[in-house]
N, C-alpha and C positions, 0 to 999 in steps of 0.2 A: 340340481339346477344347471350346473357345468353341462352335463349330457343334453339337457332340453334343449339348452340355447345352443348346439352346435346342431343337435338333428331338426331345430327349428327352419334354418336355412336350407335344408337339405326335404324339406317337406312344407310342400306349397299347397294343399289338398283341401284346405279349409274352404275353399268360395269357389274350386276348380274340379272339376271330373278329369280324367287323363286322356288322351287322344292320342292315336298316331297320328305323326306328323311327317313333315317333307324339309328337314331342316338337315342344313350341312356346315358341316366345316372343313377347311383343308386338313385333312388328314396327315400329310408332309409335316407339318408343324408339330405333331404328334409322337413323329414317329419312332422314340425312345420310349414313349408311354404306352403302356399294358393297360388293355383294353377289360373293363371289369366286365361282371353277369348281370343283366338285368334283370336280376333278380335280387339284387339289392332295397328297390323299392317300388311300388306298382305304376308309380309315375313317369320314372327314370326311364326313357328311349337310349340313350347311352352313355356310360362313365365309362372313364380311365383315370391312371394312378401314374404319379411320376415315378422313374428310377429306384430314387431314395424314397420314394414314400411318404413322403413328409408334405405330398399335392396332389388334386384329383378336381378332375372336372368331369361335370354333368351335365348334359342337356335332358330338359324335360318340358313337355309340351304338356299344356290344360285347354279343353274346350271352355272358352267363357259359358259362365250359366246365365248372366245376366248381361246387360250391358252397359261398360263400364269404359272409361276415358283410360288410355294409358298413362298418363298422368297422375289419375287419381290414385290410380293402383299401388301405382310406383310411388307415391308421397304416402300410402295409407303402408305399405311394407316398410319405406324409411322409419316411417315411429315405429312400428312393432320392432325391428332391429335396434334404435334407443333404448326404448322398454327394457331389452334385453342384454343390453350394456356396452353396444357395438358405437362408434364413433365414425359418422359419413367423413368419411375423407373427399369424395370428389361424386356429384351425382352431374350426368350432363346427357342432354337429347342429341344422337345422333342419328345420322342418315345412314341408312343399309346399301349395299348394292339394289341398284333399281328404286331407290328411291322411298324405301317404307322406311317409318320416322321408330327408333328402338332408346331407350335408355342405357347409359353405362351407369353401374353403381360400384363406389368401392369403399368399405367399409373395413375397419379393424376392432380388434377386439384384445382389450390390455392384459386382461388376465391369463388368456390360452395365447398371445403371441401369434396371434390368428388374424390374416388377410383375407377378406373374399371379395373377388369381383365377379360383379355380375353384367349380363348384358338380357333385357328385359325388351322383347319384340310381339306385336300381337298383327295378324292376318286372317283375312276369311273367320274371322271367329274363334283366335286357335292363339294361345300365350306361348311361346316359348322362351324359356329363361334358360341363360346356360353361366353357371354356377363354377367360379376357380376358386377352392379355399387352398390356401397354403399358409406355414411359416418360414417358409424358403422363401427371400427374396428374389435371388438368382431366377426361381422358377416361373415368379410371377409374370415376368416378360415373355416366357411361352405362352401360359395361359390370356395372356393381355393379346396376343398376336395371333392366339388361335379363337378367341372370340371376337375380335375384330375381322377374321375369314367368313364371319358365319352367314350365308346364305338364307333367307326364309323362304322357300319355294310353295 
């Protein structure tokens, strides 16, 4: 169960096909963090690992198959994370550069001592979620300050 609900987060595939995208973030923010293989998972446009290892972020991009409210998405993923034993700490709509409307979500989880924020953006037909788990506090504020960078181009 442990394994599920961690690679649950990390695999959005169930309602989404994978797409290249045109999404950024400042890379500056990053730049102690080791940039991983996308070959981690077919989704994944690109992760990185902190220092200590103990944090990693992902951005991954999905072509909607249907069409669907950001909103809905984003309250239909809050329960499946309850479901799975995670606790919303903060979910809130924010504004991107340029104006596109994105979610921030941020969740814990009591058992693995496990943080994830996310930031949930959809354009031209095209999801992208970009994913900071850690048990690092400390770390959390990079990840918090390199997905508040993020571009949807």
């Amino acid at each position: 169960m442990k394994v599920f609900v961690l690679s649950f987060i990390l695999s959005f595939t169930l309602f989404y096909g994978t797409e290249n995208a045109h999404a950024s973030i400042n890379k500056n923010i990053l730049k102690n963090w080791k940039p991983l293989p996308n070959k981690l998972h077919p989704s994944i446009e690109r992760a990185f690992e902190s220092p200590t290892k103990k944090s990693s972020l992902t951005i991954r991009n999905f072509r909607v198959q249907e069409k669907r409210l950001l909103k809905t998405q984003v309250n239909q993923w809050l329960k499946d994370y309850v479901s799975y034993g995670f606790s919303i700490k903060n979910k809130k709509p924010i504004k991107l550069e340029g104006g596109a409307l994105a979610y921030f979500v941020e969740a814990y989880h009591k058992e693995f001592n496990n943080t994830f924020q996310q930031l949930i953006s959809v354009k031209n037909g095209r999801m992208t979620t970009l994913t900071c788990r850690s048990s690092e506090i400390s770390e959390l504020k990079v990840c918090r300050d390199a997905l508040f960078s993020f571009k949807n181009t």
